[in-house]
C-alpha positions in Angstrom: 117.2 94.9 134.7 113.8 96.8 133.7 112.3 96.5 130.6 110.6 98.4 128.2 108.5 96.5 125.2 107.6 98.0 122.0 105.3 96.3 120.1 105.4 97.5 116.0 107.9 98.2 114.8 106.7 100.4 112.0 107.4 104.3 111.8 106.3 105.1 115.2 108.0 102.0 116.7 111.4 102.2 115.4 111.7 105.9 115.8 110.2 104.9 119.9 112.8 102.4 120.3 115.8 105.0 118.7 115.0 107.7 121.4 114.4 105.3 124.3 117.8 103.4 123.4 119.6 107.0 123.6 118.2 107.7 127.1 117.9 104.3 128.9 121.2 103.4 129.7 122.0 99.2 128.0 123.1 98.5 131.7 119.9 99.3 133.1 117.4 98.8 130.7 116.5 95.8 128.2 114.2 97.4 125.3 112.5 94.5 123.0 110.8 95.4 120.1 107.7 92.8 118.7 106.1 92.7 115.0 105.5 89.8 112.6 106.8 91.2 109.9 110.7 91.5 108.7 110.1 94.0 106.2 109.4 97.6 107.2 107.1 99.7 104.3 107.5 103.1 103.1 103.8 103.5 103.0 103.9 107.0 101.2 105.5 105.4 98.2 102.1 103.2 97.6 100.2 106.1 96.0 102.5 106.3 93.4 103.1 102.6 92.6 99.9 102.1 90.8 100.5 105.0 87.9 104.5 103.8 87.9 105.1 107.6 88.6 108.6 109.1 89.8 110.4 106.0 89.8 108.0 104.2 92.0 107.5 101.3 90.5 107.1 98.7 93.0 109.0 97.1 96.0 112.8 99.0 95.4 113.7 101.4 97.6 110.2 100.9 99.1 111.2 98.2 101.7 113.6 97.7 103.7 114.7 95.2 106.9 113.1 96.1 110.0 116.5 94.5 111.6 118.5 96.6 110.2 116.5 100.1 110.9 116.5 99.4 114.6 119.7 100.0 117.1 121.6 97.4 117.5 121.2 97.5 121.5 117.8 96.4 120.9 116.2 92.8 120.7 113.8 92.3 117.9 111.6 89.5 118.0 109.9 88.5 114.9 106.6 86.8 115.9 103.3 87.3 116.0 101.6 89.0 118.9 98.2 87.1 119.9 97.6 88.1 123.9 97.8 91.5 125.9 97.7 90.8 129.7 97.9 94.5 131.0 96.8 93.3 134.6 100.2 91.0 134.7 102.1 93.4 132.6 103.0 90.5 130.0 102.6 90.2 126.0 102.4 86.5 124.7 103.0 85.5 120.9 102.4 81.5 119.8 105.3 79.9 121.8 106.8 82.9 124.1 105.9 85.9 126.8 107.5 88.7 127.4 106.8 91.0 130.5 107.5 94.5 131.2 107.7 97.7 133.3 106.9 100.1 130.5 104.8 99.5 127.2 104.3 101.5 124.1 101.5 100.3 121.9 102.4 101.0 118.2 100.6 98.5 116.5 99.3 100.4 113.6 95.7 99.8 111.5 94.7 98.0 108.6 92.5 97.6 105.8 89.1 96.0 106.4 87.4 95.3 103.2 85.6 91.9 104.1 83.9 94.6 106.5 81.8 96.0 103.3 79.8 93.1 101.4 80.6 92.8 98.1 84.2 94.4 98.3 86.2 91.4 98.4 84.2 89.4 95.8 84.6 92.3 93.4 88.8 92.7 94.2 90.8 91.9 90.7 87.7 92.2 88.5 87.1 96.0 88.5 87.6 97.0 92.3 91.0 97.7 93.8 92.4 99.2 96.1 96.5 100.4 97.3 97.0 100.5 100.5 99.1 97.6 100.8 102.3 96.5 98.5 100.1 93.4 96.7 97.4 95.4 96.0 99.1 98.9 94.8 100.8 96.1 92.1 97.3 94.8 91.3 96.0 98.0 90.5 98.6 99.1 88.6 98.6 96.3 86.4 94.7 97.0 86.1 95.1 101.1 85.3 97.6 99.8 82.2 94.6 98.0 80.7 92.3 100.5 81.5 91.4 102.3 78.3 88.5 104.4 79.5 85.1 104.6 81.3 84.6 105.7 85.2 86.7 105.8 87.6 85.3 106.0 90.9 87.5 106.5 94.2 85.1 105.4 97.2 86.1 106.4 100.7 84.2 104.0 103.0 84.5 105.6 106.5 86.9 107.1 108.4 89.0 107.3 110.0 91.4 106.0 107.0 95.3 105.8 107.4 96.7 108.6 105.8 93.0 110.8 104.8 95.0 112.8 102.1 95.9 109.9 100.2 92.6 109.5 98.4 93.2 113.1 97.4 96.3 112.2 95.6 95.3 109.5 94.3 92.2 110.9 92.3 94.8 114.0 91.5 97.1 111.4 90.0 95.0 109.4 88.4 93.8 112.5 86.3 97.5 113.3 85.6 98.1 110.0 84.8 95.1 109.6 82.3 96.6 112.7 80.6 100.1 111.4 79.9 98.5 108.2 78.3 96.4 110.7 75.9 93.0 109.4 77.1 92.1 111.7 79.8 89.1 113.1 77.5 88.0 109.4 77.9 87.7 109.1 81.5 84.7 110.7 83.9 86.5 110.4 87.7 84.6 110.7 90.4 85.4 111.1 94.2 82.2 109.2 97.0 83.3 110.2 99.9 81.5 109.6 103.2 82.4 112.7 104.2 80.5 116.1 103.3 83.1 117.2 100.9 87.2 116.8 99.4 88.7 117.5 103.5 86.9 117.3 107.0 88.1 120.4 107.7 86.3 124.2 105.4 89.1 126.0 104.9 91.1 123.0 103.2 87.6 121.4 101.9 86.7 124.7 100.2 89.9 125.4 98.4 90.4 121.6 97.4 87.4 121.2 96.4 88.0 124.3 93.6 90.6 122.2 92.5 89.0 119.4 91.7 86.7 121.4 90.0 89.3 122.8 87.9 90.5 118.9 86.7 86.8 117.9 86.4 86.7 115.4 89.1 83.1 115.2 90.3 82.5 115.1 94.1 80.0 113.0 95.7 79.5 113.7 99.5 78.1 112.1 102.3 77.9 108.7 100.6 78.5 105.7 103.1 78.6 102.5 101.2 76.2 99.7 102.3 77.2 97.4 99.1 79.2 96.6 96.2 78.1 95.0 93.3 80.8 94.5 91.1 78.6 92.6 88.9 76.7 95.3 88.0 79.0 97.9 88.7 77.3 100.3 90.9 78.4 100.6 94.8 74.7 101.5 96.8 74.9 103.8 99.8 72.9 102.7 102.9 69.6 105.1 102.1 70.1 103.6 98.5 71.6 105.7 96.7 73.6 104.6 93.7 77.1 105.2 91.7 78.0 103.6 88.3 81.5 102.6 88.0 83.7 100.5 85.4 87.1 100.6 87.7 86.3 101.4 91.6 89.6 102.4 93.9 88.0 101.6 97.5 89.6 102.7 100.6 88.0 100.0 102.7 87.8 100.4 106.5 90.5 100.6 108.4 90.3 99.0 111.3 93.2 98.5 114.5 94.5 95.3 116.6 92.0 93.3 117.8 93.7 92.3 120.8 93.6 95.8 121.8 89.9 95.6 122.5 90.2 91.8 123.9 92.4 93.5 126.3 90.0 95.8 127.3 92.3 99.0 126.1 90.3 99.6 123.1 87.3 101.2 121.8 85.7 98.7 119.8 87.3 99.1 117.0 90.9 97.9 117.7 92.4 102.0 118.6 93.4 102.2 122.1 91.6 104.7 124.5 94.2 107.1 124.8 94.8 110.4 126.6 94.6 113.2 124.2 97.5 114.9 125.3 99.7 112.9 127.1 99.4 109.9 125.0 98.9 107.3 127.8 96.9 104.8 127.6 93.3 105.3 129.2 93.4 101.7 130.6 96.6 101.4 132.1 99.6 104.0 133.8 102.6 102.2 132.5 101.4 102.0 128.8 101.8 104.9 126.0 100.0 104.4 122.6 101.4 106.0 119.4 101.0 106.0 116.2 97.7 104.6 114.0 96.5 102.6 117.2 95.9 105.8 119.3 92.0 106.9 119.0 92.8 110.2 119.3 91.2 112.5 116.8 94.0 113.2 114.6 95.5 112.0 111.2 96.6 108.4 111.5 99.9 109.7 109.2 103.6 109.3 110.0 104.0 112.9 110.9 101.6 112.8 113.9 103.9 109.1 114.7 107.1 111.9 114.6 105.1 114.4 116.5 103.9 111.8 119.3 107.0 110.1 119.0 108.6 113.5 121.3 105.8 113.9 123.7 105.6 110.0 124.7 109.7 110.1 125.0 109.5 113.2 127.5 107.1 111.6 129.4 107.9 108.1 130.3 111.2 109.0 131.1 109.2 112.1 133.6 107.1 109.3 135.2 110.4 107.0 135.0 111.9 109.6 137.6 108.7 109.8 139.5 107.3 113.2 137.8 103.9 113.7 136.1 103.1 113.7 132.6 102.8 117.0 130.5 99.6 117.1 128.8 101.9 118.6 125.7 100.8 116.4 122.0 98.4 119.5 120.3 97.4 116.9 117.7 100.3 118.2 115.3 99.7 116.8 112.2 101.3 117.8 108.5 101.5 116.1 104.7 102.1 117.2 101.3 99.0 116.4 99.3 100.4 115.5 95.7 97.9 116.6 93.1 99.6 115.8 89.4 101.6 117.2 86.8 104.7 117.5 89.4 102.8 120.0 92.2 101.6 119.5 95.4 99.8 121.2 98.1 101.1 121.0 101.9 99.1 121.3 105.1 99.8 122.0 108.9 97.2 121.7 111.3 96.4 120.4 115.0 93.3 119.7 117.1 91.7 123.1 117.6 93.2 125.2 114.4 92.3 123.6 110.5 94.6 123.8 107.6 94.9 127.4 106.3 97.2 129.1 103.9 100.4 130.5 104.5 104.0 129.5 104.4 105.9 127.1 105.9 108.0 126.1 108.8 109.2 130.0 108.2 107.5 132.6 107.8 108.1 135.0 104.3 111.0 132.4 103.7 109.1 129.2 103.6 109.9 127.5 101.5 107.2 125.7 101.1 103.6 127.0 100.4 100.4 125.8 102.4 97.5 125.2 100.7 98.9 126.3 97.1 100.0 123.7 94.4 103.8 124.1 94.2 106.5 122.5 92.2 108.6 123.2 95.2 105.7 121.2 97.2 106.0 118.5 95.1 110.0 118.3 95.4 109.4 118.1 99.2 107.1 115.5 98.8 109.6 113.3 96.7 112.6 114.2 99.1 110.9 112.8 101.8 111.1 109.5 101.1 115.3 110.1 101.7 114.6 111.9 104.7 112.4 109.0 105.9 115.0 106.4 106.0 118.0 108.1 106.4 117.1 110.7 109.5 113.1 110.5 110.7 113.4 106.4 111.8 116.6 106.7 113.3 115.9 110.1 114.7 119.5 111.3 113.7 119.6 114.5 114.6 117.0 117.4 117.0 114.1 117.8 114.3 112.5 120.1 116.6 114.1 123.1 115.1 112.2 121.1 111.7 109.5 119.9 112.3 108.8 120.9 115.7 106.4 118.8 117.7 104.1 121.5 118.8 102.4 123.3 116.0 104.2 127.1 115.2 101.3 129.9 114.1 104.2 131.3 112.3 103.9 131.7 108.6 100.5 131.3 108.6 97.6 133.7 107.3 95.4 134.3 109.9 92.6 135.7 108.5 92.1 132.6 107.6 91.5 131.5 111.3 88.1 130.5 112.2 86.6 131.2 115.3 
């Protein structure tokens, strides 16, 4: 019996182990799955649990078993990983190893705030942030009380999990300031460490119109040294200073440590992995996917679903003694909500940036890129259906979708930048 161990089991795990349980036959193949946690997050839904928006109110219809999202044909084993040993192909946890002829990383990132000084002193005062379940439920308890003053989102560093999601939150937050009446209250401000709204001009320019248009101030390349909460002020490491009265930090985000302790990673918990065909740097019988991968993409669920095909394809080429195809294009898409029930949407990859245009079809859509839709915004709340009941469980060919590799149709390009 061979074996093939998935550790994570978060999007990019589960939909790993779906598609490898529908090609490995159960009599030749055992497929165990590792993570410590039981529950499985629908991490989208955090940016709306702090302003209680669309019926996202907290942990309903948010969570869900891990158990019960994986096939049945596949063990799950609910511990807590604390050794990789590549060199013997074995992963240990407290009281048990496990070995393997095929491993896909999927481990994910998470927050680091204890890695900024001040951060965690200031957290419940006046500085929150949402990227987890208990925190999202912090803040939102905080933005009820909050009557007025400045509101500063600070992104620390990238790369962040999700790098739209500060965009939506600001966008919300002004949306949500309106619907309590006290928007004419409230100065929002955006410190970014990047050099404006997006990475990338095309998106950055238009985006960054729109915040101009809500009267969200935009404070670029502004890397935080320090919090004060005390005082505060955040202070950027050539001094520079920002008031604030509530501060919504994206900390760091940081990946497994026993990545790097393996010797797989690149210092900062993401695995060195091939660009293309998503296998591991380190090691030939290891794929990375997902958040862990240091690959310069978005570390979003989309780019999980996009990897998800390319490092399917290719362990079951090298499985039959064929080469992998150099294929992933660093596919990434996500619906950027921006308030009052509209949302932008953007498709891009490693060598072409977000433009305009329409999308997956062309003329037909039916969704817009780069233009505030309601229809946007409808997407963006359908998805969470989507996510559980087809995406994870990979029900049915979402090529013809969302199609792994990303399709120039639809989109305007005059837009394209040499």
């Amino acid at each position: 019996m061979k074996r093939l161990l998935i550790l994570g089991a978060g999007t990019a795990g589960t939909m790993m182990a779906h598609k490898m349980r529908r090609k490995l036959k159960v009599s030749e193949w055992d497929i165990t799955v590792i993570d410590k946690s039981e529950k499985h997050f629908y991490q989208p839904g955090l940016i709306f649990v702090p302003f209680k928006l669309y019926g996202y109110t907290g942990e309903k219809g948010n969570i869900k078993n891990t158990r019960d999202l994986l096939p049945k044909d596949v063990n799950f084993v609910s511990k807590a990983i604390t050794r990789l040993d590549p060199e013997n192909n074995r992963v240990e946890t407290a009281d048990e190893s496990f070995e393997y002829d095929w491993l896909i990383l999927g481990l994910g990132c998470r927050i680091a705030p204890e890695e900024v000084p001040g951060l965690e002193a200031g957290y419940g005062k006046n500085v929150f942030y949402y990227y987890t379940m208990p925190s999202a439920l912090d803040m939102q308890k905080a933005l009820e009380d909050f009557d007025g003053g400045k509101l500063v989102l600070n992104i620390t560093e990238y790369p962040i999990k999700c790098p739209v999601a500060p965009i939506e939150f600001i966008c919300l937050a002004d949306y949500f300031f309106h619907l309590k009446g006290i928007r004419h209250k409230v100065d929002l401000e955006l410190v970014t460490s990047a050099q404006g709204v997006f990475t990338k001009p095309v998106a950055g320019r238009m985006l960054g119109d729109m915040f101009k248009e809500k009267g969200i101030k935009v404070t670029p390349n502004f890397t935080v040294a320090e919090v004060r909460s005390d005082q505060g002020k955040i202070i950027s490491h050539d001094g520079k200073e920002v008031q604030f009265d509530f501060l919504a930090s994206i900390p760091p985000n940081v990946g497994a440590g026993i990545i790097d302790e393996a010797g797989m990673g690149n210092g900062n918990g993401y695995a060195l992995t091939h660009p293309n065909t998503l296998k591991s740097q380190k090691y030939n019988n290891i794929y990375v996917i997902g958040d862990c991968t240091n690959v310069n993409t978005s570390k979003a669920g989309s780019v999980a679903h996009f990897q998800a095909g390319i490092v399917e394809r290719n362990i079951l080429r090298e499985i039959e003694g064929k080469d992998p195809l150099p294929d992933f294009d660093g596919h990434s898409n996500c619906f950027i909500e921006t308030g009052f029930k509209k949302a932008h949407l953007i498709d891009f990859n490693y060598k072409q940036e977000p433009i305009p245009g329409r999308f997956p079809l062309p003329t037909f859509g039916p969704f817009s890129l780069l233009k505030e839709t309601r229809l946007n915004h409808m997407g963006k709340l359908f998805f969470r259906w989507f996510y559980w009941n087809m995406l994870l469980s990979d029900m049915v060919d979402m090529e013809m979708i969302l199609p792994t590799s990303m399709s120039y149709l639809g989109k305007d390009l005059s837009y394209v930048t040499k």
